[in-house]
Structures are given as C-alpha cells and as structure tokens.
matplotlib code that plots the C-alpha trace (Angstrom):
import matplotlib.pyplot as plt

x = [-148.5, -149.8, -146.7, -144.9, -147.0, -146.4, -142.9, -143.0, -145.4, -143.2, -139.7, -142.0, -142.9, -139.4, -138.1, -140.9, -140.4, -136.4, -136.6, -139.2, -136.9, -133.5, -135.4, -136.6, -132.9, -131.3, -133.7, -132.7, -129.0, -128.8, -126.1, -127.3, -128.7, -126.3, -124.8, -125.2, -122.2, -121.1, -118.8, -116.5, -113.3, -110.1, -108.9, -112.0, -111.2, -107.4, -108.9, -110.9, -108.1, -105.8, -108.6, -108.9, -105.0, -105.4, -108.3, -106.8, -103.3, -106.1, -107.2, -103.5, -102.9, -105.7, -104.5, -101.4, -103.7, -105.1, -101.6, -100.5, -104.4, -103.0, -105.0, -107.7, -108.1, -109.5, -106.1, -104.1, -106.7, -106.5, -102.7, -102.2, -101.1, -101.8, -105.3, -105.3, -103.2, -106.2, -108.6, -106.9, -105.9, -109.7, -110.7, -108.7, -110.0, -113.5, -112.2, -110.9, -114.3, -115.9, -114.2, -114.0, -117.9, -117.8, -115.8, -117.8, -120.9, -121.9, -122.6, -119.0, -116.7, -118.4, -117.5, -113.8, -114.0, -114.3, -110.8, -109.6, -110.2, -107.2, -104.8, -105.8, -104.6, -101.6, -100.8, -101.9, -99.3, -96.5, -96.4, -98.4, -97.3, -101.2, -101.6, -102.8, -104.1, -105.7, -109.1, -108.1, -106.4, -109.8, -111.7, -109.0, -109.3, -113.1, -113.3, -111.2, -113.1, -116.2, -115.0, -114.0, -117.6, -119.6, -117.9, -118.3, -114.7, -114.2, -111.5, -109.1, -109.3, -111.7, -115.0, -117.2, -120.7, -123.9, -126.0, -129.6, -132.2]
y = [-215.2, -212.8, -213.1, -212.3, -209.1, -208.3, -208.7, -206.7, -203.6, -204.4, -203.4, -199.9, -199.0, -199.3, -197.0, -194.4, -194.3, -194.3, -191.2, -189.3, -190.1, -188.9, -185.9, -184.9, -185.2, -183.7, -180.8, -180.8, -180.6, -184.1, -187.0, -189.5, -192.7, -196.0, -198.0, -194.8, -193.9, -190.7, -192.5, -195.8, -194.9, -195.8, -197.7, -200.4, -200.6, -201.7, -203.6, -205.8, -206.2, -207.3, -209.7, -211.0, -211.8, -213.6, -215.7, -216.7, -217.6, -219.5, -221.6, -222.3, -223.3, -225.9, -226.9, -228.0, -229.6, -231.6, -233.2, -234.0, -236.1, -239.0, -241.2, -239.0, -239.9, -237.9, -237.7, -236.3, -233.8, -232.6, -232.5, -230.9, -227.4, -226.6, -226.8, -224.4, -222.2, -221.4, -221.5, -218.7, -216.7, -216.8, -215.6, -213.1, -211.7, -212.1, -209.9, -207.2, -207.7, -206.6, -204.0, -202.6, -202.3, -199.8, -197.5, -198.4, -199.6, -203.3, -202.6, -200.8, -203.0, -207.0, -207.2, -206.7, -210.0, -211.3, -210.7, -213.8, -216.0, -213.5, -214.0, -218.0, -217.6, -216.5, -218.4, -221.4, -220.6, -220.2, -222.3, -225.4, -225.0, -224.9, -223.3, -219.5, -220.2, -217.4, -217.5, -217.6, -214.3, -213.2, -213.9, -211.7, -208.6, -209.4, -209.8, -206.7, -204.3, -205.9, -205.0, -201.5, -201.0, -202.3, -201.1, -198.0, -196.4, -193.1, -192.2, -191.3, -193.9, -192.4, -193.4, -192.0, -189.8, -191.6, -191.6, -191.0, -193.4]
z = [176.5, 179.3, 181.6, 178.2, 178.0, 181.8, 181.8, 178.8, 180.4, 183.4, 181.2, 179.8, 183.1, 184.2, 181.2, 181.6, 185.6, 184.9, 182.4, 184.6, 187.3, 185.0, 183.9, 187.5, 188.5, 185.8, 186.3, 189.8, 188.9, 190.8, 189.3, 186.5, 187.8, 189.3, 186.4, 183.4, 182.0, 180.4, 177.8, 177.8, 179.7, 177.9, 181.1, 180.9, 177.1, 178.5, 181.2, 178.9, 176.5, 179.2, 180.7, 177.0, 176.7, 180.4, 179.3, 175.9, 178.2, 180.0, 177.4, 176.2, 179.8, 179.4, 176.1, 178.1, 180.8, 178.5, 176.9, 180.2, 180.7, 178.8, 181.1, 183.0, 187.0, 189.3, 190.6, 187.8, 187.1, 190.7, 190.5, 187.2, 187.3, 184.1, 184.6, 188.0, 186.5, 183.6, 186.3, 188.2, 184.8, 184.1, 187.9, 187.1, 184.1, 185.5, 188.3, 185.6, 183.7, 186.1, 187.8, 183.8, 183.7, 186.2, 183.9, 180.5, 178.5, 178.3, 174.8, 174.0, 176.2, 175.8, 172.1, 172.8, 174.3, 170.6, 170.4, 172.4, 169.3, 167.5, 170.7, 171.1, 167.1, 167.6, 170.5, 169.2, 166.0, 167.8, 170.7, 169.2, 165.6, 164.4, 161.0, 160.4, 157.0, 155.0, 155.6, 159.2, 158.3, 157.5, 159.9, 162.2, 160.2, 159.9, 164.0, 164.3, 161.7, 163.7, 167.3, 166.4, 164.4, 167.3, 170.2, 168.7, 168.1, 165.5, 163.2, 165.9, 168.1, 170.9, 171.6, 169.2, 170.6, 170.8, 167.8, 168.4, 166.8]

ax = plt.figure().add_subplot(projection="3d")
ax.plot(x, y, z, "-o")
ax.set_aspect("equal")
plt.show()
C-alpha cells in the first residue's frame, strides 16, 4: 500500500514538474518536450499498417512451419525455413513499429495493430481454405469501426484535434 501511494505521488510529481517545465518552455518560445507529438503523421499510420500486413505474413509463415513439424526435433525446427522467415517478417515490423512511434501517439498508432486478426483472416481464407463465416464478418467491420473510433480518425480521413476532458 505505501509504495502504491509513492509510485503514485511519484507519477503527480512527474506531471506537475513536466507542465511547469512545458509551460516555462512554451513561454520561452523553446520546442515541446522529447517524445510529445503535435499530431499522428500519416506515414507512422502507413508504417503500422504495413508492419501489421508483415506480422500477419508472419504468422501464416508459421502456420506453414508448423505443417512441415510432422515430427518435431530440434533439428527440423532449426532447418525449417518457414519458421525463420516469420521470425525475420516479425523483426521487421518491430523495426517499423518503432521507427513509426517517432512520427505518432501510442494511443493513435497501437490500436491499428488490431487489424492483423482482419489480414490473418483473409489470408487464412485464401491460402488455407479456412471459413469467413458471418459472424467473422462482424467481428471485421466491428475491429475496423473500433480502430478508426479509437485511433481517433474524423470524417475525412485525417487525424481528428484532441478533445479536451
């Protein structure tokens, strides 16, 4: 209980120091502090997408892996390509996930990641012949209307403006 309520004056002492500090700099005409961003650039939004479509290839890629693990040695894990190649398609798109956080919020570019589940769909549909029954359908549209709510994303397309609390 009390290092709950330290860690928790800690965190207030961090805001209130990081406003005074934004507010002194602001007032000084200085730049916004390391990791604050203006608004989600529309590259990270493509970054992440593309890092989603690499990490759902991924999973397909181990999907292969594991048809071709009839009888699982240490060998024949170590020799199956399938399974490297996912590895490296998901080094990858943690490369591009994090190189997309420089150019957007956590908050706006993470729940794009939800999307893998549609492309692991699809993929799964077309190259494994698993079925896309309705509710599945659903649940796409759902994830989709969800994303675009969350991440925060207007009418037009852009980025919507903060909304103050």
């Amino acid at each position: 209980m009390k290092r709950a309520k330290t860690m928790e004056s800690s965190i207030d002492d961090h805001h209130s120091s990081s406003s005074s500090r934004s507010s002194v700099a602001s007032d000084a005409g200085a730049s916004k502090p390391a990791g604050h961003h203006a608004g989600t650039k529309t590259w990270a939004i493509l970054l992440v997408v593309l890092m989603t479509g690499l990490t759902s290839s991924a999973q397909v890629a181990y999907k292969f892996a594991a048809a071709r693990l009839q009888d699982p040695t240490v060998w024949s894990v170590i020799t199956n390509h399938f399974l490297w190649i996912g590895l490296g398609l998901y080094g990858v798109g943690f490369i591009l996930l994090n190189i997309a956080f420089h150019g957007g919020e956590v908050s706006t570019l993470y729940p794009i990641i939800a999307t893998s589940y549609i492309w692991v769909a699809f993929l799964s549909y077309y190259l494994f012949g698993e079925h896309l029954r309705a509710v599945k359908v659903i649940g796409i549209l759902m994830i989709v209307l969800g994303v675009g709510l969350i991440s925060g994303f207007s009418k037009d397309g852009a980025v919507s403006e903060e909304v103050p609390v």
